[in-house]
C-alpha positions as CSV (number, residue, x, y, z in Angstrom):
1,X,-11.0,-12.4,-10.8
2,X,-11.8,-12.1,-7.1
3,X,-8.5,-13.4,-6.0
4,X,-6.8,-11.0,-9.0
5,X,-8.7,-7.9,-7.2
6,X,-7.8,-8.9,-3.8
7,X,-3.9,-8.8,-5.0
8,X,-4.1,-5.5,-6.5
9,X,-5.4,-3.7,-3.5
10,X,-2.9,-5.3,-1.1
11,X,-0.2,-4.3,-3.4
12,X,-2.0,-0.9,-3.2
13,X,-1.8,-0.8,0.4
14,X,1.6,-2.4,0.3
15,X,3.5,0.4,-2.1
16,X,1.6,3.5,-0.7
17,X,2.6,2.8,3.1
18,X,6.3,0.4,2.9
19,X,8.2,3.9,2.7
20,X,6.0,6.5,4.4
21,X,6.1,6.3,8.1
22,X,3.2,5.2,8.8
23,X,3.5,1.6,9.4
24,X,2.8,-1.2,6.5
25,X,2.1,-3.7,8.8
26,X,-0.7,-1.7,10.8
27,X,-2.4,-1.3,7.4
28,X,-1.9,-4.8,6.2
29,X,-3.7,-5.7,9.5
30,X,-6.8,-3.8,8.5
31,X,-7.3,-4.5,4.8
32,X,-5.9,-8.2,4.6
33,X,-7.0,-9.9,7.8
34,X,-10.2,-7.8,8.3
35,X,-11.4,-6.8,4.7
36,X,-9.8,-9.3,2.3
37,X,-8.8,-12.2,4.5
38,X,-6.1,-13.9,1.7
39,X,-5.1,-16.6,4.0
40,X,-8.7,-17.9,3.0
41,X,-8.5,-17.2,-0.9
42,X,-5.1,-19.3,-0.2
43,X,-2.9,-21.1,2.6
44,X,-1.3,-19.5,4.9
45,X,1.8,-20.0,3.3
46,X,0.5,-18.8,0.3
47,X,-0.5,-15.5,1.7
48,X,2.5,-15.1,3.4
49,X,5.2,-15.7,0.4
50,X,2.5,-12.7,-1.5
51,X,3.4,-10.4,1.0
52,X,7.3,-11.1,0.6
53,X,6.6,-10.8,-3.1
54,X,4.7,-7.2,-3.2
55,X,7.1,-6.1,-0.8
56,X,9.7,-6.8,-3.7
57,X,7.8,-4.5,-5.8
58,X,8.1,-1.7,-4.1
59,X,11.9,-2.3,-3.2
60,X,11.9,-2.4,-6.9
61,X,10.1,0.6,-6.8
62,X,13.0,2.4,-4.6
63,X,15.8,1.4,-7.2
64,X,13.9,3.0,-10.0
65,X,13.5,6.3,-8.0
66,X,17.4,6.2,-6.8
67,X,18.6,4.7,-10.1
68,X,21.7,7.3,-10.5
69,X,22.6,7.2,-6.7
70,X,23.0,3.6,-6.5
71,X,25.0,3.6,-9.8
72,X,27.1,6.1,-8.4
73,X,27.3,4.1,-4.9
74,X,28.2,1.0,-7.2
75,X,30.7,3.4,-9.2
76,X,29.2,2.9,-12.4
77,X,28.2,6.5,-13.0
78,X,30.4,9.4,-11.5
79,X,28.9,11.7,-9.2
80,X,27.6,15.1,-9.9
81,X,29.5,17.0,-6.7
82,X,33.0,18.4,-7.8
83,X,34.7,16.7,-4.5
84,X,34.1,12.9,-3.3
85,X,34.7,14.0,-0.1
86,X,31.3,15.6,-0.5
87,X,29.1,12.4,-2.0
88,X,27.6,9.9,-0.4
89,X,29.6,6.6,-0.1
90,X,29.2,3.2,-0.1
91,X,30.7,2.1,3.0
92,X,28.3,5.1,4.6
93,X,25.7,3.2,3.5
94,X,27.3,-0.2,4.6
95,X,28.1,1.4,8.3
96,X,24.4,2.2,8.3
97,X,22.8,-1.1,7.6
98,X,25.3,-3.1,9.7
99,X,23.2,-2.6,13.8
100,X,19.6,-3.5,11.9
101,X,21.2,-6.1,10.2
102,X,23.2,-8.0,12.9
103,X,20.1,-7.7,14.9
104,X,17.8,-8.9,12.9
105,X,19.8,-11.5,12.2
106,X,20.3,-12.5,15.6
107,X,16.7,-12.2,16.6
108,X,14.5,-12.8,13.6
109,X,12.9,-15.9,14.3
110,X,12.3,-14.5,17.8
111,X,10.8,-11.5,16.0
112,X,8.4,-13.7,14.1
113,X,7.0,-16.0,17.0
114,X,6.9,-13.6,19.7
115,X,6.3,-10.0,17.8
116,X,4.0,-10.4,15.1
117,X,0.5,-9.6,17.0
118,X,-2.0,-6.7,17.2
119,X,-0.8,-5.6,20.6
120,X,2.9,-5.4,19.5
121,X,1.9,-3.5,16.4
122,X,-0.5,-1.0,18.3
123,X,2.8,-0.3,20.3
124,X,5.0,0.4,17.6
125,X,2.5,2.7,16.1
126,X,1.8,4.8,19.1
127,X,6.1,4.9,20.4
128,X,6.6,5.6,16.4
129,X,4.5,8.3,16.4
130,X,5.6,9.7,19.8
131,X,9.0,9.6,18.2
132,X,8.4,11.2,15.2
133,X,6.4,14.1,17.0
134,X,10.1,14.5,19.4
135,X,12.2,14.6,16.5
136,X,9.8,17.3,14.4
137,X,10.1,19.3,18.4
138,X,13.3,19.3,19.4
139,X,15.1,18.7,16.0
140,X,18.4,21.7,15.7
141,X,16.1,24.7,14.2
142,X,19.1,24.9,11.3
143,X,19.5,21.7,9.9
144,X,23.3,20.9,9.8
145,X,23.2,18.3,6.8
146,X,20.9,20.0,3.6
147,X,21.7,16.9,1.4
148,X,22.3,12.6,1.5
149,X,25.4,13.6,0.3
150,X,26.4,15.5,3.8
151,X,26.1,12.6,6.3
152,X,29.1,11.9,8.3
153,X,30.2,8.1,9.3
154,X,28.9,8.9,12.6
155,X,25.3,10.4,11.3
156,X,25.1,7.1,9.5
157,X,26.1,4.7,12.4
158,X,23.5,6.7,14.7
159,X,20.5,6.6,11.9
160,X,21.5,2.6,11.6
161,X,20.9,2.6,15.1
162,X,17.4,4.2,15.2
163,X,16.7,1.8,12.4
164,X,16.6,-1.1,14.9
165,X,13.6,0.2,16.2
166,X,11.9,-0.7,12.8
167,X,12.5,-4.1,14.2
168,X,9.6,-4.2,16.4
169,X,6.4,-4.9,14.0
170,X,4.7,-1.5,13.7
171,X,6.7,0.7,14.1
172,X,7.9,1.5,10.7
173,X,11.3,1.8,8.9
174,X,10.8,4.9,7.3
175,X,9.7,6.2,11.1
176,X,12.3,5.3,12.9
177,X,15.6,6.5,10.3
178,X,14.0,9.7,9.3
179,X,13.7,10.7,12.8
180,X,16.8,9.9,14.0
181,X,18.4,11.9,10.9
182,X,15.8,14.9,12.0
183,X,17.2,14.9,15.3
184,X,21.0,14.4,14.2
185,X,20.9,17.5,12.1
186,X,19.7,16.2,8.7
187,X,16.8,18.0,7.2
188,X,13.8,15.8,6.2
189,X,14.3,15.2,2.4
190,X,18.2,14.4,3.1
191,X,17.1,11.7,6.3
192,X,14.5,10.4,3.5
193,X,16.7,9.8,0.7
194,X,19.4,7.8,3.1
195,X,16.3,5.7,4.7
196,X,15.3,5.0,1.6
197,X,19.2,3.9,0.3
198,X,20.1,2.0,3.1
199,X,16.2,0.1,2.6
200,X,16.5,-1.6,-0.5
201,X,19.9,-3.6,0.4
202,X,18.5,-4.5,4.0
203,X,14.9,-5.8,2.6
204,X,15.4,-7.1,-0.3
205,X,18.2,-9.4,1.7
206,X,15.7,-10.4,3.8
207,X,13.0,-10.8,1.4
208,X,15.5,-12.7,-0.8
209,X,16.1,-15.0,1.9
210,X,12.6,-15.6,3.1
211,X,11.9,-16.1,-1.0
212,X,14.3,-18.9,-1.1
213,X,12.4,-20.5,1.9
214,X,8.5,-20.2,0.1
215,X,9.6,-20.9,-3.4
216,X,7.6,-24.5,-3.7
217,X,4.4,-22.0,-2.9
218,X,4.8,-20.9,-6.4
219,X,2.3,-22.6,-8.3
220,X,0.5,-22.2,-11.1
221,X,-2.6,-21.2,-9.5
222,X,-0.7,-18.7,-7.5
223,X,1.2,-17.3,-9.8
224,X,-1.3,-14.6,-11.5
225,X,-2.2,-13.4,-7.6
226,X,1.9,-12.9,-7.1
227,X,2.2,-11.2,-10.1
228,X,-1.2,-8.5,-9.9
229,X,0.0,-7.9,-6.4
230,X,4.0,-7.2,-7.6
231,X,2.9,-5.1,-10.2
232,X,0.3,-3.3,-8.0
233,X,2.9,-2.7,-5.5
234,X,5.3,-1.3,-8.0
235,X,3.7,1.3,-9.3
236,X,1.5,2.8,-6.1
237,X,4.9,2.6,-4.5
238,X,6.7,4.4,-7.2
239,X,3.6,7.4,-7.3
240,X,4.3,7.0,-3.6
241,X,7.7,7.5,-3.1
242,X,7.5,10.5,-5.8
243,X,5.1,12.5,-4.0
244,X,6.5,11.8,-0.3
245,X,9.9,12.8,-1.1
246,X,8.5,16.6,-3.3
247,X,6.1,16.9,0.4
248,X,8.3,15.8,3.5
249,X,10.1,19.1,3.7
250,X,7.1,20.8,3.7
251,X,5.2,18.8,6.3
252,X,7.7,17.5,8.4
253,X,6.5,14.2,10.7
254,X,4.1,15.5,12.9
255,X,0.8,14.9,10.2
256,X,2.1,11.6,9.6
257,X,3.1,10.7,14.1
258,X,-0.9,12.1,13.9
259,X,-2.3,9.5,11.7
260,X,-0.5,6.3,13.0
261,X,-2.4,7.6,16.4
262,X,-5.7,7.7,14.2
263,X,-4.7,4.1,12.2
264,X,-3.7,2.6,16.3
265,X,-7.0,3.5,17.3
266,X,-9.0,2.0,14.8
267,X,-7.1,-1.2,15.2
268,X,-7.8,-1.1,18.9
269,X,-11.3,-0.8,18.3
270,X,-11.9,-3.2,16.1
271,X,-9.7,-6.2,16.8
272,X,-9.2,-5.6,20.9
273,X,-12.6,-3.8,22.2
């Protein structure tokens, strides 16, 4: 039962902070390797397909929540604006995902051998928040784009290209796109909604991928931990995503840039001091 415990509150952890911008990874840090320590209740390996696997529950999560605009995207549902020229396309969302994914492509074993430690994270957390805090600043005080549906090609290629940053462990996906949309003239619920679009394709690509490459870790014994975890991470993500999306335009970045500072301290503290 312990190991079924420790998989529900990573998928807790898991769907409540994959698409807030506040950094996943930072929090995995904390509650897996200094509360829970799975790569004990398991191998390493293990532990590391579960995280693949939770993070498919909240993806999961995201196509739930955006059910209509990806069938519309997929043209299996027409779109509820009068004039296509004013929806959201498909190759907007392509354009988007093309500089993260060439990129990571390019670099992600480098990513995983060199990136993937405290000190990296802690600086993705503190630039991410110093970003989001510019972007909340200096963002036009009449947001040029009120809905997803408004992006231009060019708003789309830019946001791609501030999802790069999301590259660098720590410093969060949802970060990184929803301020560059801030700062390009999107207001925050429309910058939300394309981050989380142009997410689900991107991750669960990669997560499909790095799947394929654990699947012998999926044993009998590790099954019921995959599966408490996936579920777990489903539906805190889907409360999640729900409530972030009805607050953002109220709150804006700032509160969130505020506690990644918070969350980088306490990881300095504890696993550098």
């Amino acid at each position: 039962m312990w190991e079924i415990f420790v998989a529900f509150i990573l998928g807790l952890v898991e769907g409540l902070t994959e698409f807030a911008p506040v950094s996943s990874t930072g929090h995995m840090i904390i509650v897996d390797d200094l509360l829970f320590k799975s790569k004990e209740i398991f191998s390493p390996e293990v532990a590391n397909t579960f995280k693949i696997v939770i993070q498919l529950g909240s993806i999961l999560a995201v196509v739930i929540v955006f059910r209509d605009r990806f069938m519309q995207l997929l043209g299996l549902k027409k779109s509820e604006t009068k004039e296509r020229k004013n929806t959201l396309k498909l190759s907007q969302v392509i354009v988007g995902l093309l500089p993260a994914t060439v990129l990571g492509f390019l670099f992600d074993d480098y990513i995983d051998e060199h990136l993937f430690s405290i000190n990296t994270v802690l600086i993705g957390l503190v630039i991410g928040a110093i970003l989001m805090i510019v972007a909340d600043w200096f963002r036009p005080k009449q947001p040029k784009v009120e809905s997803v549906d408004g992006i231009t090609y060019k708003q789309a290629v830019a946001i791609g290209l501030f999802q790069c940053l999301a590259l660098w462990p720590g410093f969060s996906r949802s970060g990184s796109t929803i301020s560059g949309g801030v700062l390009l003239g999107l207001n925050h619920r429309a910058a939300s909604d394309f981050t989380f679009i142009m997410a689900v394709p991107i991750m669960a690509g990669a997560s499909g991928l790095s799947l394929l490459k654990n699947w012998e870790y999926f044993t009998i014994d590790a099954l019921p931990f995959f599966i408490a975890g996936f579920i777990s991470a489903f539906i805190f993500a889907l409360l999640s995503i729900k409530f972030f999306l009805k607050l953002i335009n109220r709150i804006k970045l700032v509160p969130f840039a505020i506690y990644r500072l918070v969350l980088a301290t306490v990881i300095y503290v504890v696993f550098v001091m």
